[in-house]
C-alpha positions in Angstrom: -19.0 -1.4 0.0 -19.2 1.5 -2.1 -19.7 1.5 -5.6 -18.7 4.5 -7.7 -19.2 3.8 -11.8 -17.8 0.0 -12.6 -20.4 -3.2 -12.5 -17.3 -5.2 -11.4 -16.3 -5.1 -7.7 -12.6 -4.8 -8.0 -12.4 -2.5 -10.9 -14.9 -0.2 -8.9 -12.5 -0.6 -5.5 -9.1 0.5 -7.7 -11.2 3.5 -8.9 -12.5 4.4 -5.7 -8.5 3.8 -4.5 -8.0 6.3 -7.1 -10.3 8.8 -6.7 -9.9 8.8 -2.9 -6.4 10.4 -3.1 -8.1 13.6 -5.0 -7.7 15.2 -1.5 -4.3 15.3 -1.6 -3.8 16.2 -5.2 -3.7 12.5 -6.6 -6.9 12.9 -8.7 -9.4 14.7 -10.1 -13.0 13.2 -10.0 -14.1 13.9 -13.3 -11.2 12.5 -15.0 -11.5 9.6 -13.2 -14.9 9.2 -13.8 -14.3 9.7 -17.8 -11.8 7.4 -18.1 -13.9 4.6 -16.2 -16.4 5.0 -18.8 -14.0 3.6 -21.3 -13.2 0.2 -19.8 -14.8 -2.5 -21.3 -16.0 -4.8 -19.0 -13.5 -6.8 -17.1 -10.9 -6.6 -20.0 -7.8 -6.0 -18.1 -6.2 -4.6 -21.6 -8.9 -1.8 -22.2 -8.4 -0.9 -18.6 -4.5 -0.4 -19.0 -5.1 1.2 -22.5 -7.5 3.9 -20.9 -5.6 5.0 -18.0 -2.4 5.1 -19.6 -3.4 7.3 -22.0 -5.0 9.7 -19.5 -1.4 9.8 -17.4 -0.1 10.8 -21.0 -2.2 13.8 -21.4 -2.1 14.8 -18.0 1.7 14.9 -18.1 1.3 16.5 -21.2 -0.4 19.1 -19.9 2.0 19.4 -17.2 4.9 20.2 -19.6 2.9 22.4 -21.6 1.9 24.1 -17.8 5.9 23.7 -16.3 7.4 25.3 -20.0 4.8 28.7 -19.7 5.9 28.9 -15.7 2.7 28.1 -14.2 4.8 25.5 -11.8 1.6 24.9 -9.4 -0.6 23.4 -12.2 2.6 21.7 -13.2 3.1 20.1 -10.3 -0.8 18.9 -9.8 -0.1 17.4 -13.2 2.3 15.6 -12.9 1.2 13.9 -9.5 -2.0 13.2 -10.7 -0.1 12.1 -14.1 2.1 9.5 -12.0 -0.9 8.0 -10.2 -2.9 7.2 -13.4 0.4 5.3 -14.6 0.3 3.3 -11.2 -3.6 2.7 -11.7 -3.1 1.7 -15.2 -0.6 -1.1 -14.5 -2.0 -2.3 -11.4 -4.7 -4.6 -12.7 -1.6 -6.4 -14.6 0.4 -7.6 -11.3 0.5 -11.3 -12.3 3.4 -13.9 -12.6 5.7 -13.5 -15.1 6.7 -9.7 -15.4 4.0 -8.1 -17.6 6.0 -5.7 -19.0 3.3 -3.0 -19.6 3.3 -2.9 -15.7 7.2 -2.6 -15.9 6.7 0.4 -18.5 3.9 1.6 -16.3 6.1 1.5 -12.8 8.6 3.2 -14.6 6.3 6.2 -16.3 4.9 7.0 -12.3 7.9 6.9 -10.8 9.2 9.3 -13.8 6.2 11.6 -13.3 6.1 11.7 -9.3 9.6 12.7 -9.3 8.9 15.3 -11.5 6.1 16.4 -9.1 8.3 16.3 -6.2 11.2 18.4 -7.3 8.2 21.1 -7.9 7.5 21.1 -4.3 8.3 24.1 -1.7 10.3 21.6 -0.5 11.5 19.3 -2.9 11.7 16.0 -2.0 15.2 13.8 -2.0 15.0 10.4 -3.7 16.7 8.2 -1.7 18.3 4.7 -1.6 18.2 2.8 1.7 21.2 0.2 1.9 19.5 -3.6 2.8 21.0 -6.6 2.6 23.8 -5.8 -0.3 21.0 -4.2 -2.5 19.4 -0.7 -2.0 15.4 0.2 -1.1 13.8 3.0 -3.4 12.2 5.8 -1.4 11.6 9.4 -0.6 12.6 11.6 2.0 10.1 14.7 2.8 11.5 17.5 5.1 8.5 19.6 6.8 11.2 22.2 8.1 14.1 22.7 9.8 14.5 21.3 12.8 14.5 18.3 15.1 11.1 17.1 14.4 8.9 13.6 14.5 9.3 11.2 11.2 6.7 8.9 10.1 7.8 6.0 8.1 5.2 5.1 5.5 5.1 1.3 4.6 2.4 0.5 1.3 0.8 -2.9 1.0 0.9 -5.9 -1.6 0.2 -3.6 -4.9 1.4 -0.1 -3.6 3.8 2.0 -4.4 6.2 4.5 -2.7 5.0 7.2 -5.1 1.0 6.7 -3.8 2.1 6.3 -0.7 2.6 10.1 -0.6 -1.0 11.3 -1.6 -2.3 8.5 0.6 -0.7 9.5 3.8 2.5 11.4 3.2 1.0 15.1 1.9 -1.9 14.8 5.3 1.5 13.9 7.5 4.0 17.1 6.4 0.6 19.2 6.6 0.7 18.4 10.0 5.1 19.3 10.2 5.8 15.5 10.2 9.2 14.8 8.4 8.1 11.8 6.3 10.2 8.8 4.9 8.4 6.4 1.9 9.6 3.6 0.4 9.6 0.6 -1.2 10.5 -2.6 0.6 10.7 -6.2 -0.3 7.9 -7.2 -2.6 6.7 -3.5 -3.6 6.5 -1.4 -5.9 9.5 -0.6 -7.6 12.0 -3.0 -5.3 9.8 -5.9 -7.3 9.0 -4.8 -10.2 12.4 -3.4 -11.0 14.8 -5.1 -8.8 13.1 -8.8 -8.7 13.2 -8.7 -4.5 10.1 -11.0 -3.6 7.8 -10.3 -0.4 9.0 -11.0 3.1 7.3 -12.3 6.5 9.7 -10.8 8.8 9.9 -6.9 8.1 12.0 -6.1 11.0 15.0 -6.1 9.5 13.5 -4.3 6.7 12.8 -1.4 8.7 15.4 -1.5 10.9 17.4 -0.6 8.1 15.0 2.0 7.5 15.7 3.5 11.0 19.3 3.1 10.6 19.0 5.2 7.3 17.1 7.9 9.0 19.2 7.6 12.2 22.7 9.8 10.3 20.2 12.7 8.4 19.9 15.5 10.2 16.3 16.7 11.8 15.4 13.5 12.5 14.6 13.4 16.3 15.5 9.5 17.2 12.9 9.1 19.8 9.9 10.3 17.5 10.0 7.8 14.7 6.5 5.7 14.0 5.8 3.8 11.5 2.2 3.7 9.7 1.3 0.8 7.6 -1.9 0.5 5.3 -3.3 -3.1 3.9 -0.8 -5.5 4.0 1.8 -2.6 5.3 -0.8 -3.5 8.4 0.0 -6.6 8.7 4.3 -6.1 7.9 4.4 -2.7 10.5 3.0 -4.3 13.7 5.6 -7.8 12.3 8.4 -5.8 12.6 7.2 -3.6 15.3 7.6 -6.8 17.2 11.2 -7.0 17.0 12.3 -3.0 16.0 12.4 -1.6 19.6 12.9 2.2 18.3 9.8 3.0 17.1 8.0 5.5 18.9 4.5 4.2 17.8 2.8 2.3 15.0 -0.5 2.6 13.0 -1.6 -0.7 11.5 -5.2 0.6 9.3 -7.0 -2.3 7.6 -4.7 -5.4 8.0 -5.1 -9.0 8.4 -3.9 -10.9 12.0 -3.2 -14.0 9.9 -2.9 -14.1 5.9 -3.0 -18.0 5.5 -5.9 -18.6 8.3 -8.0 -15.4 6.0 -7.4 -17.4 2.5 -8.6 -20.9 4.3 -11.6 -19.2 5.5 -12.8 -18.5 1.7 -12.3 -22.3 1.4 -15.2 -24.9 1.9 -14.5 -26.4 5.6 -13.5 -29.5 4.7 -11.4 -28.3 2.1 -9.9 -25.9 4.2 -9.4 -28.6 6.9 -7.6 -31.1 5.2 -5.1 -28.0 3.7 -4.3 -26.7 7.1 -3.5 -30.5 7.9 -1.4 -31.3 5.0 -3.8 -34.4 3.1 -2.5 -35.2 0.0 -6.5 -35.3 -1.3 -6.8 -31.4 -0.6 -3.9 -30.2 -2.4 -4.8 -31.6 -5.6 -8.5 -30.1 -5.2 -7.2 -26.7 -4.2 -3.9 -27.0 -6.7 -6.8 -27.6 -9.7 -9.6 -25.2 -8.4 -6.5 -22.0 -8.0 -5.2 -22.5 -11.1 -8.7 -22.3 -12.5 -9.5 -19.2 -10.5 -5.8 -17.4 -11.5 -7.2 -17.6 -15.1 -10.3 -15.6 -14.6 -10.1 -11.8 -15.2 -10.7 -10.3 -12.5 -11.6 -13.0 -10.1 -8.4 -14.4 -10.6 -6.0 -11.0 -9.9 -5.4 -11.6 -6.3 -3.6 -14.9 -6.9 -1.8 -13.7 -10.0 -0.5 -10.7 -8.4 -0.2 -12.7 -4.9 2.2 -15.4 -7.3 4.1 -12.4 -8.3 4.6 -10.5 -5.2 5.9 -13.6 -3.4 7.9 -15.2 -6.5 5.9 -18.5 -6.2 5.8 -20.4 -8.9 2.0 -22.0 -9.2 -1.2 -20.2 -7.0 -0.7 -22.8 -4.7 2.7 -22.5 -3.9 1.7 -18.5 -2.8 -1.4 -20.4 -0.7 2.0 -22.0 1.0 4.2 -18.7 1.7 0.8 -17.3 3.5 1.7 -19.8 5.8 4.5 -17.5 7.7 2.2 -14.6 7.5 0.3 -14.7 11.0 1.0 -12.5 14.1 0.1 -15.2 16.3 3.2 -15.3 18.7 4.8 -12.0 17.4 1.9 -9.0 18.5 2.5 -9.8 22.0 6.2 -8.5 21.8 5.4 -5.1 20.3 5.9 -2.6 23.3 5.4 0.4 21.3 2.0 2.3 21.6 -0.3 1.0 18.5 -3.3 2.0 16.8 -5.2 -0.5 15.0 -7.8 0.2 12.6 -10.6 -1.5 10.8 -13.3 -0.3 8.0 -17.0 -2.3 8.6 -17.3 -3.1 4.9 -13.6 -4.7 4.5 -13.0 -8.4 4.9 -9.3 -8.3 4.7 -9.4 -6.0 8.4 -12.1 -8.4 9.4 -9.7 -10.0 11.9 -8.3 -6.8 13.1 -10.0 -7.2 16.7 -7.6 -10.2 16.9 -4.5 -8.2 16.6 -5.8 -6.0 19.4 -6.8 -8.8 21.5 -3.0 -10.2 21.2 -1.4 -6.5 22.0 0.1 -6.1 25.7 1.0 -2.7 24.6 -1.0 0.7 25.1 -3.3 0.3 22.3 -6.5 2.1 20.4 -8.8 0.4 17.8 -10.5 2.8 15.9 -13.4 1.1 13.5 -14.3 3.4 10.7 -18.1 2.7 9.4 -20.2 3.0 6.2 -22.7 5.3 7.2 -19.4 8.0 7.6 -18.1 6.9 4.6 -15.4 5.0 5.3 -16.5 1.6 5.3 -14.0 0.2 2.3 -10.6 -1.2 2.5 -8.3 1.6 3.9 -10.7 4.1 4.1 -10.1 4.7 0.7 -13.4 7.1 -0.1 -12.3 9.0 3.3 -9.2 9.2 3.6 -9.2 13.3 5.1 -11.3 11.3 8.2 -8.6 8.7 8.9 -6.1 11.5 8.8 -8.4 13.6 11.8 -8.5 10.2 14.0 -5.0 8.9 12.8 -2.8 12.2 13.7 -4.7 13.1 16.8 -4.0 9.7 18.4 -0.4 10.1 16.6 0.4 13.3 18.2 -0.6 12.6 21.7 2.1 9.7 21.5 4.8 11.6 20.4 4.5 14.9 22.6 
């Protein structure tokens, strides 16, 4: 794993996640680095503290940049601005509602949209009808014109707003129409609107397609969907059941979410668990709720507790339970492309997926020694783009 600034593991990851969107005008390197420098240790508080106030000054400066006419450095400004508000509240996803993470989701989503409405193109903000509610999202027009859509879907602490300098900018380079959003469980449809992850995202982007389906320039037979993280475990679930999708990407997801958290798990611990004994709940119930309190250590089960509204860290270890693709990869007909980074245990079981695919398939492993050994490629993000969109374009021509 790479290791840019931070002694601790998951703050370092979150800053490389940062600093891997400078590509695509999420970043800058130094200012990343600088604010690093001014978390203490694993307190979660100094963390929020020093990248908030870097969003500040950056969208300060692109006021300052937007008032004098200089819209380009604007622009860069407030993007980068909008993704230092989404870095600086993601280390507080936890059960209940932090609200510095409200105040933070709201700040990005105030500062992208800003950004967006700078653009050649300006973006449309969007509201997908689900279920009696609405989905938050983004529409990106790379022309006029019929032309291919890619629907971007984020994982458990994205955003809609990253999702554009993580794949979104690389796909209208390349005269994709693209469509991000927030579904169930993400981003601003949780933090804002309370709507709680969701095994089965076929319906979820079903609705997505119907959306797309009565705007003009979208060509109905080129629509794919690419999913990153746990988006690579929800675009392949509902590729299963959502027969219009042209193609799918799945890059760095898990096959099966509660089999992955068993497998941290001492065997027999793990054993008794998967078989329901009375003895192993009580362990695990004591020895999660010990782990939730830790810092850092602990931020996967608080934010996994938020993300699926369960109510103790064993009650999330329960919702995993729905969260395989055993019995669902089998029915995606679609052509796929699955990949995996050597140095990431959540894509670990990636060959699985593609040993369970009866579709026309590619698995693609990115390595360390290129660089792109972390979750999601995230310190090369310009080389999953080269293999992604080649393999993506020969489906869809």
């Amino acid at each position: 794993m790479s290791r840019l600034a931070l002694a601790d593991e998951l703050l370092d990851a979150q800053l490389l996640r940062t600093v891997g969107t400078t590509p695509y005008g999420g970043a800058d390197i130094g200012e990343c680095l600088a604010v690093a420098r001014r978390v203490r240790g694993i307190d979660l508080g100094s963390w929020h503290v020093a990248w908030t106030d870097l969003a500040l000054s950056t969208a300060t400066l692109a006021e300052g940049e937007l008032a004098a006419g200089r819209v380009e450095t604007a622009r860069g400004a407030f993007l980068r601005a909008a993704n230092y508000h989404r870095t600086a509240g993601v280390m507080l996803m936890g059960a209940p509602l932090d609200s510095r993470l409200r105040r933070s989701n709201v700040a990005q989503t105030e500062a992208f949209r800003r950004a967006v409405a700078l653009l050649e193109r300006p973006a449309e903000t969007v509201a997908i009808p689900f279920e009696g509610t609405t989905l938050p999202g983004y529409h990106f027009s790379a022309g006029d014109g019929p032309r291919p859509t890619l629907i971007l879907l984020g994982g458990y602490d994205g955003t809609a707003e990253e999702l554009y300098v993580l794949n979104g900018a690389a796909a209208l380079a390349r005269g994709y129409h693209v469509l991000a959003f927030d579904g169930p469980g993400q981003g601003s449809a949780l933090i804002q609107q309370g709507l709680p992850m969701r095994a089965d995202y076929g319906p979820v982007i079903a609705a997505v397609i119907d959306f797309l389906a009565g705007r003009p320039g979208t060509d109905p037979d080129r629509i794919a969907l690419m999913g990153l993280s746990l988006g690579a475990f929800l675009a392949p679930r509902a590729a299963a059941t959502e027969k219009r999708l042209a193609a799918c990407i799945a890059d760095c997801g898990s096959f099966d979410l509660y089999a992955a958290a068993l497998a941290r798990m001492p065997g027999p611990l793990a054993s008794g668990l998967r078989g329901g004994a009375g003895w192993a709940r009580a362990v695990a119930e004591k020895a999660l709720g010990s782990l939730a309190r830790k810092p850092t250590a602990g931020w996967a089960l608080r934010r996994g507790m938020l993300v699926h509204g369960a109510a103790t860290p064993l009650a999330y270890l329960d919702a995993l339970r729905e969260y395989t693709l055993a019995g669902h990869a089998g029915s995606i007909t679609c052509p796929t492309l699955v990949c995996q980074a050597e140095a990431d245990d959540v894509s670990a079981s990636a060959p699985q997926l593609v040993a369970a695919l009866e579709c026309p398939h590619l698995f693609v492993r990115f390595t360390s020694l290129e660089g792109a050994g972390d979750h999601c490629e995230a310190g090369a993000r310009t080389l999953f783009h080269a293999r992604a969109f080649a393999w993506l374009g020969e489906q869809l021509t």
